[in-house]
C-alpha positions in Angstrom: 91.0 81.6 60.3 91.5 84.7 58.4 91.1 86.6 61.1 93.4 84.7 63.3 95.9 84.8 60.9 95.4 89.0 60.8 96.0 89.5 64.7 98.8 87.5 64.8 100.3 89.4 62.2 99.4 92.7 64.0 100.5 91.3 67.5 104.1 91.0 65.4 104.0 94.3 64.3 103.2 95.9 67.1 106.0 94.1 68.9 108.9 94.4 65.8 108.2 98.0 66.3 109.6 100.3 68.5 107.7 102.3 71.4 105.5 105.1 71.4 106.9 107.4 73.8 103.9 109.3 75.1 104.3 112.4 77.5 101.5 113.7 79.9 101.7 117.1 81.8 101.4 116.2 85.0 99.8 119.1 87.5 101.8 120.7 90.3 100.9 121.8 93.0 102.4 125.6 93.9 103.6 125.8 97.3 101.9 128.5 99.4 103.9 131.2 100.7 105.9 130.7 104.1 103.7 133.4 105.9 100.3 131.4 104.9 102.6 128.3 106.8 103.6 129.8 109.9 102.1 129.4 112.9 99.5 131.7 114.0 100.9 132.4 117.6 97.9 131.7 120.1 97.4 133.7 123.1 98.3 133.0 126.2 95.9 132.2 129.4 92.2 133.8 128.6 89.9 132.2 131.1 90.0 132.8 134.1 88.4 131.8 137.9 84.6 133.2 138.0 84.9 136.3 140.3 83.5 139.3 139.8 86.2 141.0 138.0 85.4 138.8 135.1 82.3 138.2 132.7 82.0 134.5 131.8 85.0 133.9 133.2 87.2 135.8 131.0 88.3 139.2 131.7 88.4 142.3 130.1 92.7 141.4 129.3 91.8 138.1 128.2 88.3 139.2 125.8 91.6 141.4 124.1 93.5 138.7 123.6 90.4 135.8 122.6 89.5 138.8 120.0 92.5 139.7 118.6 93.3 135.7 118.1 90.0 135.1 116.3 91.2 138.0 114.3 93.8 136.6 113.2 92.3 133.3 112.3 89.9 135.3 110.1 92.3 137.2 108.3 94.7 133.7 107.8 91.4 132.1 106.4 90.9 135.2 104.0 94.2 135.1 103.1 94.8 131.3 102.3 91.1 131.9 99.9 92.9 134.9 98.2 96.0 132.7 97.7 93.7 129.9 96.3 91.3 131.8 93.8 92.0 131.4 90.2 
């Protein structure tokens, strides 16, 4: 009974009084910089009829531009793991 009597006391307490404001830091997230956002333009046509002015169907024009887009996609890669890393 005793310890009835205790809570209910407490419960009163704890309600009589006023409330604990507690504050958390919340984590935000940085926005990454607008180049890391754009669009990496793609290239135009690559592939290409078999013939025999082209190996695997893509010619010599078209290996430039396949290259230079993969390129690309490698140096966006390293640069959104630079932009990342602590």
């Amino acid at each position: 009974m005793v310890r009835l009597a205790l809570t209910a006391v407490l419960l009163l307490a704890a309600c009589a009084s006023e409330p604990v404001r507690v504050e958390v830091p919340v984590i935000q997230r940085p926005m990454p910089p607008a180049e890391l956002r754009a669009p990496i333009q793609r290239p135009g046509r690559i592939f290409t009829a078999p013939g025999a002015a082209s190996v695997a169907c893509v010619d010599p024009a078209g290996r430039d531009a396949l290259v230079g887009y993969v390129d690309l996609l490698r140096q966006r890669m390293g640069a959104w793991e630079a932009w990342a890393a602590p």
